[in-house]
C-alpha positions as YAML, in Angstrom:
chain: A
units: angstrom
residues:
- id: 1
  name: UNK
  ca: [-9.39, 38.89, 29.81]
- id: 2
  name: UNK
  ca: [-9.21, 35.59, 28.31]
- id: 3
  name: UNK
  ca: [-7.78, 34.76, 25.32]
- id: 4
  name: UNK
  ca: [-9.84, 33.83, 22.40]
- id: 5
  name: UNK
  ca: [-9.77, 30.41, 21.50]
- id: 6
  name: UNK
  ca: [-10.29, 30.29, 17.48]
- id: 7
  name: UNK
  ca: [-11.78, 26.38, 16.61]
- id: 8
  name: UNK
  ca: [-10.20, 25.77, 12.82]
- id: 9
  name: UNK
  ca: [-11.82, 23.48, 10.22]
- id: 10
  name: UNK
  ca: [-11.31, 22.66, 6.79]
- id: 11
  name: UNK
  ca: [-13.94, 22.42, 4.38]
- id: 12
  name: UNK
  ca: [-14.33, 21.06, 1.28]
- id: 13
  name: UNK
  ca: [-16.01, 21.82, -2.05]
- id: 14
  name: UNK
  ca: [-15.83, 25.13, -2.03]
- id: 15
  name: UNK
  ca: [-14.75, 26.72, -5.28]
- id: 16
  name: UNK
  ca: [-15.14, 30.40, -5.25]
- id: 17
  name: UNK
  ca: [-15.72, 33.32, -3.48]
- id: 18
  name: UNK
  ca: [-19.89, 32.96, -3.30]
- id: 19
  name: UNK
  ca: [-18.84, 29.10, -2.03]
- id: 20
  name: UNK
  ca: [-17.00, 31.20, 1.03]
- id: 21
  name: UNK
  ca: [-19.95, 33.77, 1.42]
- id: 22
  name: UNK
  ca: [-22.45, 30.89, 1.91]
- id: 23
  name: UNK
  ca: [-20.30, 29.45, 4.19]
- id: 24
  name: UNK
  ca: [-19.32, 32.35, 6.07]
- id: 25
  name: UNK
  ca: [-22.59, 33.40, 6.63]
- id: 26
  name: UNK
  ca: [-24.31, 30.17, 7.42]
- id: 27
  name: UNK
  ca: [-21.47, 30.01, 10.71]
- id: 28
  name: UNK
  ca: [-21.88, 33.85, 11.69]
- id: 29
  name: UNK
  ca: [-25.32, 33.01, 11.67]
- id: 30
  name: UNK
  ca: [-25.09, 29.89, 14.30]
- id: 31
  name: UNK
  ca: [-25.19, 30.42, 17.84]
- id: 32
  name: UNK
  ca: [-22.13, 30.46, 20.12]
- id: 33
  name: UNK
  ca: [-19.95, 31.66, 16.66]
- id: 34
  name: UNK
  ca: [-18.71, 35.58, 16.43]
- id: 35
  name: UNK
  ca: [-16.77, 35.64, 13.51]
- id: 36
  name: UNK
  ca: [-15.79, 33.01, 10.41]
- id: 37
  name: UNK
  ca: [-13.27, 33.44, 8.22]
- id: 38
  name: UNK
  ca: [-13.10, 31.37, 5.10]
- id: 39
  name: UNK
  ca: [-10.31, 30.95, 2.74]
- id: 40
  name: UNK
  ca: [-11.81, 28.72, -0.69]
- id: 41
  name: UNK
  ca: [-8.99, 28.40, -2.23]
- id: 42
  name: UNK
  ca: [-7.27, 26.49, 0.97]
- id: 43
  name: UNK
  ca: [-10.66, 25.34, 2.31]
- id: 44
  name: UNK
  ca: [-9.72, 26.86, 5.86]
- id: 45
  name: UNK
  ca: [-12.34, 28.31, 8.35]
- id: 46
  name: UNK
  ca: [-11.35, 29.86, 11.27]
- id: 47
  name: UNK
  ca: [-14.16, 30.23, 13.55]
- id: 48
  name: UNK
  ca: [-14.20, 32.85, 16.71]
- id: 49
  name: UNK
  ca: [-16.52, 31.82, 19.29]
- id: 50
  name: UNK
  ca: [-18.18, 34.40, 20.89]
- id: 51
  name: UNK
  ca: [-18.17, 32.89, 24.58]
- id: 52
  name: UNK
  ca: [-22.19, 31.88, 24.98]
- id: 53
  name: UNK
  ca: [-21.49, 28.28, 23.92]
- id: 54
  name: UNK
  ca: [-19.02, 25.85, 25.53]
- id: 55
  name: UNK
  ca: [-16.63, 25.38, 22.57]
- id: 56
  name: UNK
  ca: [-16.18, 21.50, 23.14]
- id: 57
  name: UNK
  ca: [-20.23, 21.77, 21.49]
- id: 58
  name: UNK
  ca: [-19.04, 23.99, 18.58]
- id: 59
  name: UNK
  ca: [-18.44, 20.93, 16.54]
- id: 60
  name: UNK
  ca: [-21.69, 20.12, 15.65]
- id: 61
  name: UNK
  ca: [-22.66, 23.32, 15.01]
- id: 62
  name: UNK
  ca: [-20.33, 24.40, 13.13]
- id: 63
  name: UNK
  ca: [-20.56, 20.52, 11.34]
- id: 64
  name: UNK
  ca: [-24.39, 21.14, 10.58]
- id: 65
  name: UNK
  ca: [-24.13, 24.94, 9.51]
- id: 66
  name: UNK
  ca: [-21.46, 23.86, 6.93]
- id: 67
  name: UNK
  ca: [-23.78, 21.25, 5.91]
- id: 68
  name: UNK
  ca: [-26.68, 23.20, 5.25]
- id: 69
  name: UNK
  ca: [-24.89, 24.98, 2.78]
- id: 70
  name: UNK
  ca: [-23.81, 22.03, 0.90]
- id: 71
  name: UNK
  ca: [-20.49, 21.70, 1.71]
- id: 72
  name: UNK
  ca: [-18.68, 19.22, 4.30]
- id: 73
  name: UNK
  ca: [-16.20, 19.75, 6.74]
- id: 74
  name: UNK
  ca: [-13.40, 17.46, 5.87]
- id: 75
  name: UNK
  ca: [-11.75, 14.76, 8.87]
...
């Protein structure tokens, strides 16, 4: 079994716990992601991939669900 590579981001302007929900959901909701974990107060997501989806194209997905909810991922 291969070990699971976890892609980390940080994002920013997220303030609260709904800030992480929106977030968190938005991700688990994107093709090629299994599980997000988002910490507000650090903005740190760790995202799971769930092995459909080359994770060298992850970026932009996880880039554009982030986006949709408002928030950016920082550089």
């Amino acid at each position: 079994m291969a070990q699971e590579q976890i892609v980390t981001v940080n994002v920013s302007g997220m303030t609260c716990g709904g800030c992480a929900g929106k977030v968190k959901a938005a991700l688990e909701s994107t093709d090629g992601i299994e599980v997000a974990t988002v910490d507000h107060t650090t903005g740190r997501v760790d995202v799971t991939p769930d092995g459909t989806v080359p994770v060298s194209d992850l970026e932009f997905s996880i880039d554009e669900a982030v986006s949709s909810t408002g928030y950016t991922v920082a550089s």
